[in-house]
ZATIRO-783496 format. One record per residue: x, y, z of N, C-alpha, C in turn. Coordinates in pm, whole numbers, plus 50000, padded with zeros to 5 digits. Layout:
<atoms>
XYZXYZXYZ;...
</atoms>
This chain:
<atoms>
268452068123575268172055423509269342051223420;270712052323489271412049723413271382033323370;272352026723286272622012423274273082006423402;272711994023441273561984523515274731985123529;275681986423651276971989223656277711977423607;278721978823548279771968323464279971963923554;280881966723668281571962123813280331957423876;280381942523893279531935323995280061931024103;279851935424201280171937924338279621931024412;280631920624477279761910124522279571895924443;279341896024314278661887124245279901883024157;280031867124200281201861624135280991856124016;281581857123941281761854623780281931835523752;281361827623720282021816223640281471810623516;282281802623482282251799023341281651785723283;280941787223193279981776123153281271762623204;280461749823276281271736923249281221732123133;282531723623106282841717622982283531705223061;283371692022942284171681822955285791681622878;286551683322951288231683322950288411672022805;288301659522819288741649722699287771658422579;286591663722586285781667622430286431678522416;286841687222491287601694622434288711698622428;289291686022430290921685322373290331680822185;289601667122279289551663722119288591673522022;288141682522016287391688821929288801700221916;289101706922004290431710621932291821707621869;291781692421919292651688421817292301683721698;290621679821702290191675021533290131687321436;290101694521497289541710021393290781722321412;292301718721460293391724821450293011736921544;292201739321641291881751821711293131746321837;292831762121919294091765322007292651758622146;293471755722248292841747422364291771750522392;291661769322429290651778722491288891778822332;289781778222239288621774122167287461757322160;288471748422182287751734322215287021738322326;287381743622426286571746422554285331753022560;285671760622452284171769022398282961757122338;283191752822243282901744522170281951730522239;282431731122374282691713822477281051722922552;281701734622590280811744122709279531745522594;279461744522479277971749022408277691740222386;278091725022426277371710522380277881705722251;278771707722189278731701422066279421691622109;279621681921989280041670021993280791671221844;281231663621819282731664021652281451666121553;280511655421540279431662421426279381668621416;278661678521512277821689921555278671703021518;279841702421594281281709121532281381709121394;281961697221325281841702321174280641710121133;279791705521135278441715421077278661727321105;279191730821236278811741821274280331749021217;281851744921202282991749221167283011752721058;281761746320928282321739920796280671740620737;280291755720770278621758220718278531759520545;278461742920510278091741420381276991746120278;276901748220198275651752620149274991734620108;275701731220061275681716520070274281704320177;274761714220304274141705520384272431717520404;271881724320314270591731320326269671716220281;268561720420349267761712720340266581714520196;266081704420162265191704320018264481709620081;263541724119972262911733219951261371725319964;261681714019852260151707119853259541695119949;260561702620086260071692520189259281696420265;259041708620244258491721220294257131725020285;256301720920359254571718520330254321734120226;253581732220171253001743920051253901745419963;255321745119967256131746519847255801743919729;255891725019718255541721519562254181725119493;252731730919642252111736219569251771752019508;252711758419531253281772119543254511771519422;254831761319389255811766119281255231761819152;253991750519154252991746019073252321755519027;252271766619108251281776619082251521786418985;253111793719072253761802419056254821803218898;254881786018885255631784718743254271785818625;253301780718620252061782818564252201798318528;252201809018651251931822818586253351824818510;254211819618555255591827118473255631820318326;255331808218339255411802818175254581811218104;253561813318099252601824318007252611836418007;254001845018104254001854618154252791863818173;252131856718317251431861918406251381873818484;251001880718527250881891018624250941885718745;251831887318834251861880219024252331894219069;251641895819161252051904819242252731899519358;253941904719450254511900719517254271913319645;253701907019728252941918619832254041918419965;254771924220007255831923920088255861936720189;256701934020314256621940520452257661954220431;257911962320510258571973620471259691977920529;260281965420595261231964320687262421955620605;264061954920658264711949120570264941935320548;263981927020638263551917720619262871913320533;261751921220506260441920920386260891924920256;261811934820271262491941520110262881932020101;264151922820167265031914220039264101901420080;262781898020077262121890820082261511892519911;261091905119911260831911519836262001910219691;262671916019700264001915619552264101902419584;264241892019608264541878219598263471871919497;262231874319558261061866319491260701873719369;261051887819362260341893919224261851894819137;262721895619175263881885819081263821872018982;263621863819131262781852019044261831848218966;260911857618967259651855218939259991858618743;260841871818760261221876518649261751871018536;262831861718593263711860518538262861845418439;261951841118527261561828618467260461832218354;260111840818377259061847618265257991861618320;257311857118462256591862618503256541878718479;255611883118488255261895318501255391902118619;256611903018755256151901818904256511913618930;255641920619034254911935319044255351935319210;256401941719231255971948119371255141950719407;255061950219568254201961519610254361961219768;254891975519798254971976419917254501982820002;253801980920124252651991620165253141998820279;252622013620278253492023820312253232024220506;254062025420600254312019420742252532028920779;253172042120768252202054620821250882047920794;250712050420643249322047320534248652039020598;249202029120561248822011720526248922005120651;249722007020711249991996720831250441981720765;250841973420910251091961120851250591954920797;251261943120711250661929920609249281931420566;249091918420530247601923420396246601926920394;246261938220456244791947620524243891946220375;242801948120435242261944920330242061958420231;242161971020272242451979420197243651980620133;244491976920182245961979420111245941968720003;245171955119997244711943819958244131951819786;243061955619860242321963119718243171974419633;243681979119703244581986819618245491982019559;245911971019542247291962419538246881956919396;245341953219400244531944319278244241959519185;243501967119264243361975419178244361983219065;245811987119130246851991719040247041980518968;247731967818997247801956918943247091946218796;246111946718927245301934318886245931925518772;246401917718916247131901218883246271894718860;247151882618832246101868818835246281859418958;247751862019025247961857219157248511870019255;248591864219384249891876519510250601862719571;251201864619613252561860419655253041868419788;252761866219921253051876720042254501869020075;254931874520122256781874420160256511885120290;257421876620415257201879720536256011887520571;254781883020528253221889820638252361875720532;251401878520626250471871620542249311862520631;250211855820736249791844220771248501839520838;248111858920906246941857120999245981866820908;245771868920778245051879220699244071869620638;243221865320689242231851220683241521863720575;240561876720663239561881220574240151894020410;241261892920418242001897020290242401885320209;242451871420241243201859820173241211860820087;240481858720162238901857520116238871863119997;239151881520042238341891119930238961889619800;240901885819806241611881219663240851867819624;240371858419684239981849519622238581848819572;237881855819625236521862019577236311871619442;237941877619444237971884419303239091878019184;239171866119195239291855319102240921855119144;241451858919197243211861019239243791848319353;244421844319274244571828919354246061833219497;246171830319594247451835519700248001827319752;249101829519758250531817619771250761829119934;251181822820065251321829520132252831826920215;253841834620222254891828720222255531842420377;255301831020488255421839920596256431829320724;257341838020838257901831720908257341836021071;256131841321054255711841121218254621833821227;254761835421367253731820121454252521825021378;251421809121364250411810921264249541814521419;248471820621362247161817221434246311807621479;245501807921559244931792121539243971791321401;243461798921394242341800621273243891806321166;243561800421055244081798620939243551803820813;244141812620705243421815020585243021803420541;241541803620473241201793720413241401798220244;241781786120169242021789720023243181792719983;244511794320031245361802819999246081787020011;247681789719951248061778019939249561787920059;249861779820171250461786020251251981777620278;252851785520257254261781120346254641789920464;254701777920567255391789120691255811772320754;257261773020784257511761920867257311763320983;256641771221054256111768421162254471764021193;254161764721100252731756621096253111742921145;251761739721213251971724021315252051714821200;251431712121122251541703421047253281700620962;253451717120958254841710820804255991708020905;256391698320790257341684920869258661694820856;259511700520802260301706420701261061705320854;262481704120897263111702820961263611712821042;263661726220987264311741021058263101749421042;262681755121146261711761621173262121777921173;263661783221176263361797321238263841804821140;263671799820982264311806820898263041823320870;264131832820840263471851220830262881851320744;262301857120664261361860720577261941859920448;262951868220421263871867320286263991848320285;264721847620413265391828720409263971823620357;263301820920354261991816620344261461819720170;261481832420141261581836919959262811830519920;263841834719973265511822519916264781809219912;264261801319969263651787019995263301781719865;261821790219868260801790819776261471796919627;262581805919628263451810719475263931795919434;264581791119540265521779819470264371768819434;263571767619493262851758319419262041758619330;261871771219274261571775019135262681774819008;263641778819060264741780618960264861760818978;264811748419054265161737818988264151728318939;262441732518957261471730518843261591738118762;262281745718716262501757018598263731744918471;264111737618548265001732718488266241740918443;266661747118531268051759318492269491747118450;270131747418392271111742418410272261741018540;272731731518610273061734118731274631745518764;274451749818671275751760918660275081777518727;274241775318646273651790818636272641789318723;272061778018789271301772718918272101783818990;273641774119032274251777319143274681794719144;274651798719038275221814519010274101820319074;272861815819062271871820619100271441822819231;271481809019314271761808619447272451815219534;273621816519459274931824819549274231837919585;274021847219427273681857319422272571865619539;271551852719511270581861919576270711854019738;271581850419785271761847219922272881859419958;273181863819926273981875920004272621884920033;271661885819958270321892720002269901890620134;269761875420165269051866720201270011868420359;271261869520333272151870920420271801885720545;271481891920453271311903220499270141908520579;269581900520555268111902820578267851893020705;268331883420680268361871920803269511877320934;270071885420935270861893021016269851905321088;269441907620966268431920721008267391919221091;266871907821081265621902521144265941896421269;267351897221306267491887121456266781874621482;266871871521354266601853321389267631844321441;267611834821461268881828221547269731821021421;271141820721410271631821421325272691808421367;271881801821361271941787621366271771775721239;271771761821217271231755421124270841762020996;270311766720944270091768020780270441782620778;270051792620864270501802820887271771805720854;272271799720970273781802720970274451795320844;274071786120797274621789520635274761794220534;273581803220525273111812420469273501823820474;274041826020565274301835220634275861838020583;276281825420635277951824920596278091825820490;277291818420375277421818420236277091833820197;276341841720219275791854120156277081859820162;277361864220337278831870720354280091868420257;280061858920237281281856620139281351860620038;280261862020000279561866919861279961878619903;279291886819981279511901919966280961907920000;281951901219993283171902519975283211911319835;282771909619757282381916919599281091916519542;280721924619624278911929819611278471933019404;278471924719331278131923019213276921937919201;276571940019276275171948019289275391963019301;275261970919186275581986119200275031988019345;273861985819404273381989519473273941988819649;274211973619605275101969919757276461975519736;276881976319615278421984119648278501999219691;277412003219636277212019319691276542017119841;275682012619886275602009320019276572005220097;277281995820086278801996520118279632005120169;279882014920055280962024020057280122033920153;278922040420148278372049920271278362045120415;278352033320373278732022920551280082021820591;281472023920502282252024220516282652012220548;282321999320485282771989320489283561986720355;285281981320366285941986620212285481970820142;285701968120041285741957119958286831949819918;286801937619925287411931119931287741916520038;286631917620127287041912520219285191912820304;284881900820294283401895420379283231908020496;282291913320476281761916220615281091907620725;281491911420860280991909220939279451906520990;278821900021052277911905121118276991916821149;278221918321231277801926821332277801941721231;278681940521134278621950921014277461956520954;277031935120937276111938320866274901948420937;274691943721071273581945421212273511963521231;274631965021244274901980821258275321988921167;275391988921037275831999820929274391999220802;274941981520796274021978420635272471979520691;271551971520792270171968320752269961985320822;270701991820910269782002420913269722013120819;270482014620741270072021420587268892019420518;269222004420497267971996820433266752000120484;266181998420625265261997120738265142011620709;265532023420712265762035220704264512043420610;264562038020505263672041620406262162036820483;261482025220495260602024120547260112032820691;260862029920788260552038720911260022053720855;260472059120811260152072520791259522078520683;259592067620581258742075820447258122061220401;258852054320267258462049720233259002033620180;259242022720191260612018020145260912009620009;259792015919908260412013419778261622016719732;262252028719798264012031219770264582015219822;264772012019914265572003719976265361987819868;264271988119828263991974719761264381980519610;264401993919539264581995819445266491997219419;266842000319557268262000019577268861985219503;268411980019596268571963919646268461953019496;267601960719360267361956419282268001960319104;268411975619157268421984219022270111976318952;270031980518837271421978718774272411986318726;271421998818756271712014418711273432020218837;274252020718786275492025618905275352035818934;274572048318826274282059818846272632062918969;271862052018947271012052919040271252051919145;272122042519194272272032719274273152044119352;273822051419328274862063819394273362069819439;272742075919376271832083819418270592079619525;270262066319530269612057119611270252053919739;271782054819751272642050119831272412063919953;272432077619848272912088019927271252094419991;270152087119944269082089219990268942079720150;268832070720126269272061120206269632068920338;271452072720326272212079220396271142086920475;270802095420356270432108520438269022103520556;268512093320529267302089720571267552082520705;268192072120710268842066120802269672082020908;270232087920897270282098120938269142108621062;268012109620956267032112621041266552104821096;266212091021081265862077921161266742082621336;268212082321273268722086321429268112098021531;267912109321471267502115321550266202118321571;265642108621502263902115321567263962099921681;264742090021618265192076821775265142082321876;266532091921897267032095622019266262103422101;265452116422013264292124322077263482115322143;262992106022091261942095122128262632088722296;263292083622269264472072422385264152082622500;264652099922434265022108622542263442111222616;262562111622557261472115322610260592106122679;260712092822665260292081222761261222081622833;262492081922867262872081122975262502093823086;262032105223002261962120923052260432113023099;259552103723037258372104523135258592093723267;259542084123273259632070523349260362079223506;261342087923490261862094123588261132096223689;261032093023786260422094523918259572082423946;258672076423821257842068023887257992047123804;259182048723753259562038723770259992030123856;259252017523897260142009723989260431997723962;261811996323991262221983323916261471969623993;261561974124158261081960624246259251963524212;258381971224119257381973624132257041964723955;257641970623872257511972623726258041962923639;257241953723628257581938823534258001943923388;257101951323366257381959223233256591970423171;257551977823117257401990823072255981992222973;255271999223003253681999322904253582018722871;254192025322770253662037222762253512045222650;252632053222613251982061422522252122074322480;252582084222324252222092122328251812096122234;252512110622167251222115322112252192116721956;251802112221837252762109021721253102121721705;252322135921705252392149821700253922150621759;253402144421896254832152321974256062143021924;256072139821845258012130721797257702115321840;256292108221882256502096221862255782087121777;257312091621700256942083321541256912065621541;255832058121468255472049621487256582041521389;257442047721350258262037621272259672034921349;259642041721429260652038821550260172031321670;259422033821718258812026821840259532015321885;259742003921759260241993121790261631994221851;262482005721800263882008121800263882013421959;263112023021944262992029122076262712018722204;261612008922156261562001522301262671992322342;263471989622208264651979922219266001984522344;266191998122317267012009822387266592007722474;265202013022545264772013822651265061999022761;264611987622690264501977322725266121972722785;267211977522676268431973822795268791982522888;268391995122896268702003023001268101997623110;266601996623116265751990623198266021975923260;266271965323186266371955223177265141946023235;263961958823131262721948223138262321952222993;260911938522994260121941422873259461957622835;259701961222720258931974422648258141974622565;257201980822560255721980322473255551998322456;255822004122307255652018122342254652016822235;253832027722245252562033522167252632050122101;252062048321994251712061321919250652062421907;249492076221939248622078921957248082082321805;247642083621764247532092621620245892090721603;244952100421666243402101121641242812095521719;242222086621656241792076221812242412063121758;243262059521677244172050721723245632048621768;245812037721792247162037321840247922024521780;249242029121780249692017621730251362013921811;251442003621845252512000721899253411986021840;254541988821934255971977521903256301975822065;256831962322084257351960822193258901949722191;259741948822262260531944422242260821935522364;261481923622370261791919722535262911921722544;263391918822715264551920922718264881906022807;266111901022776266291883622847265601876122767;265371865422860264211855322805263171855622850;262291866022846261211868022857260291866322739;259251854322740258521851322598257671862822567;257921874322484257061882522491255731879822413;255511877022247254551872522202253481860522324;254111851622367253151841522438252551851822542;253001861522651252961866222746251761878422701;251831884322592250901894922570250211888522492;250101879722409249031873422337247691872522412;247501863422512245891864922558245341881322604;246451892922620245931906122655245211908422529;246381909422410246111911922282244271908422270;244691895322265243151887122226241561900922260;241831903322364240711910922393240561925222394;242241930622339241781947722318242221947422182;242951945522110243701946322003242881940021848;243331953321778242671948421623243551937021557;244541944821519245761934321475246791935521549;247391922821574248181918921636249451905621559;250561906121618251781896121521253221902021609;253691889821540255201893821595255741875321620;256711877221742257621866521795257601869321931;258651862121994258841858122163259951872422183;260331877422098261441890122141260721905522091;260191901522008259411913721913258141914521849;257181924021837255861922321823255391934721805;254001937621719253611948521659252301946721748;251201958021711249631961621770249211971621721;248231968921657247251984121699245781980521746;245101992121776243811990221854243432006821866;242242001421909241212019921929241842023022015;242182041822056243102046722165241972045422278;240992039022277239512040722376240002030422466;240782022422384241282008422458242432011122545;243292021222568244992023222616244662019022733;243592023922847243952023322971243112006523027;242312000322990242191988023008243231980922956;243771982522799245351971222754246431975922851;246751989822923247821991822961247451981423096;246791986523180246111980623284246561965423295;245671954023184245761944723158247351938023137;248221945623068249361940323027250171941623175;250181952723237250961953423370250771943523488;249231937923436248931927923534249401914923490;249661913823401250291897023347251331899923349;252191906523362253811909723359254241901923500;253171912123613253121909923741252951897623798;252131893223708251651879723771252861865423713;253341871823642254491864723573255521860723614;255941873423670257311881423700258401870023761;259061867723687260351858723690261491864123668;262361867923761263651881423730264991870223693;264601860123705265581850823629265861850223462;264521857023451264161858723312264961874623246;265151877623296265771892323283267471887623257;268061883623314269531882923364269761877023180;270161893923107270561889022972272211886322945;272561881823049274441884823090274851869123071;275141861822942275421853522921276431846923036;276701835723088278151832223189279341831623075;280561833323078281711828823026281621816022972;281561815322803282031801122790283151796622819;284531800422859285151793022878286051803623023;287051795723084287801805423159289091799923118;289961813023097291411809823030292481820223089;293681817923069294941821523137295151830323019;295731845823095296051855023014296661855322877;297541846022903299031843422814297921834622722;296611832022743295831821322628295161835122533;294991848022604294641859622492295511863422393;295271853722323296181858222187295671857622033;296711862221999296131868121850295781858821758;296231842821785296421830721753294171825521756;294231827221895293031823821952291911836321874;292391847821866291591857421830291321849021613;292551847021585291901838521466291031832121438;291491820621537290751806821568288921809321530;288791816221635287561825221633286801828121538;287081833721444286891839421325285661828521245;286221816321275285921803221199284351800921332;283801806821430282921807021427281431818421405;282361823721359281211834521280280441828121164;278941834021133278651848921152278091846321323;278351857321421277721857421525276131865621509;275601862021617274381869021607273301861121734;271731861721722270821855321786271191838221784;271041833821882271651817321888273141819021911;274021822721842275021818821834276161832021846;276171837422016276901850922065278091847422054;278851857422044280441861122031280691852222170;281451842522170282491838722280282431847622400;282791841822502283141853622624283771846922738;285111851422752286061844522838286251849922956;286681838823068286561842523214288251849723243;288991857823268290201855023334290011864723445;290731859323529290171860223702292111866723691;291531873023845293191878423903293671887523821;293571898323734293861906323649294161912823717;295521920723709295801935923796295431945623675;294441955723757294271967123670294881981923660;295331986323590296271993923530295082011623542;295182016623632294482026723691294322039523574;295462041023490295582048823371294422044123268;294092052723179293142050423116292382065023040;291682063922901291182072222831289722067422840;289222080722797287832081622772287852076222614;286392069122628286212065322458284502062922441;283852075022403282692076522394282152082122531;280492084622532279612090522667279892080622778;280192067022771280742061622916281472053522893;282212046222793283452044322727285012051622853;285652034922866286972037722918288122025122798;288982032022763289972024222712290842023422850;291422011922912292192006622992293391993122952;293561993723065294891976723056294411969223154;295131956423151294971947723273296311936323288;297361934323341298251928423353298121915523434;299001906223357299171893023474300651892423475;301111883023522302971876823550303051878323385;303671885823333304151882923174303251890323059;302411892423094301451901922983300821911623001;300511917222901299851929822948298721930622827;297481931422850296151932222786295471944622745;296031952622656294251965222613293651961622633;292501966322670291031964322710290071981022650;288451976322630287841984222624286551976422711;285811989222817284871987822813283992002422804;282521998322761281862006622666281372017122795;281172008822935280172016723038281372018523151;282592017323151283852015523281283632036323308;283302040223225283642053423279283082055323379;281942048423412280822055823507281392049023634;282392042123652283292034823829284092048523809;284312049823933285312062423966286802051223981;287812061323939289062049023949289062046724096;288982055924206289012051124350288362035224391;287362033924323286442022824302286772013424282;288212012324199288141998324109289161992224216;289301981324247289821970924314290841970124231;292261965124303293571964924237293121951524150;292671943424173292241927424088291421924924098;290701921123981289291915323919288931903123817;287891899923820287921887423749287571894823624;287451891223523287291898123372286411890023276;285351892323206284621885223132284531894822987;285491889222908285241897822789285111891922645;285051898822498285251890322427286911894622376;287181888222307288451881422292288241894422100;289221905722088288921911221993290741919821945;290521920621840291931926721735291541944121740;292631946721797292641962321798293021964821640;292331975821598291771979021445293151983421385;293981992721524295361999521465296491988521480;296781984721632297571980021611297421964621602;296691957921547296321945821508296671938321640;296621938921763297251928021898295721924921966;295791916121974294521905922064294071913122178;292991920422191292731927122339291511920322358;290951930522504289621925222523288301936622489;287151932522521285861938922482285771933922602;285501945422695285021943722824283421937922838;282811923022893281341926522949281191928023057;281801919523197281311923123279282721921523381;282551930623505283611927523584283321921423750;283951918823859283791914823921285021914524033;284601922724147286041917524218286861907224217;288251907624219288691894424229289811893124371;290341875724359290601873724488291811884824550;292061890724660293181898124697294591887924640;
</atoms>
């Protein structure tokens, strides 16, 4: 069951169309090199659309109080802080929910409030506002309001029992609502049918950032220490909206850009010691993809496996001496996260061997036993893995008594929430998520009717167009156009992420350079030459072609990337393809 072979054999490579005059002129309005206008032309923009997207202002975010429930959620919420109130701020355990979490109980603070974490433990508690985790929340507490940050939205008979025990709830969530709705609660989620609010796919933190800023400007802050304020807690916000794979687009992606910049000099004992164990140096914005692979799984780290008041207490403290010691907990935790992953990965694939079939198997449905290593705080991670090896949808389960609890992940564009939703409906206790990612649990009495059930709507579905997660080339360009010039250019469209992928260029006719190192378990460092140049290259899976294999010329689809040592423009191999003799 290895991965999909890099070398597509047979299957010719081309590159998104673009209109020639838009993208001259979008690279000559915005000083980019040719092969970048072409990018730009091939994703639809137009010169507007371009600036916005070249020149992600904080400027151009949209008002907070356009936002159905806001102004009555900050009506509420300034009420408890002027008299310094008790609010509890009830939040998810993922690194989405933490800096959902330090954002709103920051704010809450600073304006007067009394605001009380509380984060409920993955194992314990399970997700969002159960109604036991509910009572316990009042009971340590006992607020006068809660405040949920990323969960909330479908907890109709927990929104009841707080309001039955005099506790008024502000519900502040970014997944699809239910049809049935809490009654009583005063709710923000821009995806509710009704709210008008213009950007719908902001993360959970983006959503507490929303709702912060529009407390801090009925607070009447002065607009100095407004904006100090803003900055600050959007590098949170940054982080978290990366973490969550939302599409990083429109408000996002400003947010996004703005946080990063910020964390050029992480003000925050906490993020600077997180930092330095990630080995990202200072001085200089992180990446993305930095953020994606070093920073949120630290963070994420604490929750999966124990508990994730570290990660939000990280995320918050002022202490430099804590914050070392929080950092190196972290470490160590994220650590074991890896390897109880990999046990997991290794042992679904140890059960799929033999009776997987790809022309049979829409998608992956399987179960075990939490005893034996399948820990329910991985699951999600695990089906994600699985899901690109496979290159279908994954749904894995943990057994634990007679219940079970699962994560599933898609792979392509496969709508996963819409697609398992009506299964859900009829085996499942609680249920939530999105179109890529999604949680469950239910009685284990239920496994073999939901497994049953889900394999049959996969089947009945089954669209393999939907699978093909292999973006085309936005643009196709001439060797001598891979340059270090263009590799700049580039730069200016980050942050990359969901919505908005790294570039990926066509160049066809490459002679390949048969020499070559190993670099990682299927990792080849190689070359590729045209009339006049000569190209490094990496790809991550080339080891597994035997060199006999490779065709003297190929077409090449890679991204366009700066070798770390010797700073020269190479490629990031994705996919290859014979090319013409």
């Amino acid at each position: 069951m290895s991965p999909a072979p890099v070398l597509a054999a047979g299957r010719a490579l081309a590159a998104r169309p673009h209109d020639p005059s838009v993208a001259r002129g979008l690279a000559s309005s915005f000083g980019l090199p040719p092969a970048a206008g072409r990018v730009l032309s091939a994703r639809g923009f137009d010169e507007a659309c371009a600036r916005e997207f070249l020149e992600p202002s904080p400027a151009r975010l949209h008002d907070p109080f356009g936002m159905a429930g806001v102004p009555e959620a900050v009506r509420k919420l300034a009420q408890s802080a002027r008299r310094g109130g008790r609010v509890v701020v009830f939040g998810d355990y993922d690194c989405d929910g933490v800096g959902a979490l330090a954002i709103l109980t920051t704010v809450l603070s600073r304006l007067g409030a009394d605001a009380r974490p509380f984060i409920p433990h993955r194992l314990q508690d399970g997700y969002g506002l159960r109604a036991e985790t509910l009572r316990r929340a009042l009971g340590e507490h006992r607020p006068e309001g809660i405040v949920t940050v990323d969960c909330g939205i479908t907890a109709r008979e927990s929104v009841d029992e707080a309001l039955r025990a005099g506790v008024y709830v502000v519900v502040t969530d970014h997944h699809l609502p239910p049809e049935e709705l809490p009654h009583g609660a005063i709710l923000v989620d821009p995806k509710l049918p009704a709210c008008p609010y213009p950007f719908k796919e902001l993360s959970g933190a983006g959503l507490a950032w929303k709702l912060a800023e529009a407390l801090l400007v009925d607070a009447g802050l002065a607009s100095g220490a407004r904006e100090a304020w803003r900055a600050s807690l959007a590098k949170i916000a940054a982080i978290s909206t990366i973490a969550d794979v939302v599409p990083l687009t429109g408000e996002n992606r400003i947010l996004t850009a703005w946080g990063l910049r910020g964390l050029a000099d992480p003000k925050s004992p906490g993020l600077a010691a997180l930092f330095a164990r990630a080995g990202i140096p200072p001085g200089r914005p992180p990446t993305a993809r930095e953020v994606a692979f070093r920073i949120a799984p630290r963070l994420n780290a604490a929750g999966r496996l124990d508990h994730a008041r570290r990660a939000y207490e990280l995320l918050t403290t002022s202490d430099p001496a804590r914050a070392e010691v929080l950092a190196d907990e972290l470490q160590a935790a994220n650590d074991e996260r890896r390897v109880v992953q990999e046990r997991l990965v290794e042992a679904v694939f140890s059960r799929l061997e033999g009776h997987f079939d790809p022309a049979r198997d829409a998608v992956v449905v399987e179960v075990g036993e939490a005893a034996d290593g399948w820990h329910r705080g991985v699951l999600g991670l695990a089906a994600s893995r699985v899901a690109e090896r496979l290159r279908r949808p994954v749904l894995l389960f943990s057994r634990d008594g007679d219940r079970l609890s699962g994560s599933g992940r898609t792979y392509g564009k496969t709508p996963l929430f819409s697609r398992v939703a009506p299964v859900a409906a009829r085996f499942v206790s609680e249920f939530g998520g999105h179109e890529a990612a999604l949680g469950m649990s239910l009685p284990a009495s239920q496994w073999e009717p939901l497994r049953e059930a889900l394999r049959s709507a996969f089947a009945a579905s089954r669209d393999e167009r939907e699978w093909d997660a292999d973006p085309p080339p936005d643009a196709e360009i001439e060797a001598g156009e891979a340059t270090g010039a263009l590799a700049d250019a580039l730069v200016r469209f980050e942050p990359h992420g969901a919505g908005n992928p790294r570039p990926v260029f066509l160049l066809r006719g490459l002679g390949w350079d048969g020499r070559g190192r190993r670099a990682g378990p299927r990792g080849l460092r190689t070359s590729f030459s045209a009339p006049g140049v000569r190209l490094d290259a990496i790809g991550w899976s080339l080891g597994e072609i035997p060199e006999a294999e490779r065709p003297p010329r190929v077409d090449v689809a890679a991204h366009l990337v700066r070798d770390a040592y010797t700073n020269e423009a190479g490629l990031e191999i994705v996919g290859l393809a014979p090319g013409a003799p």
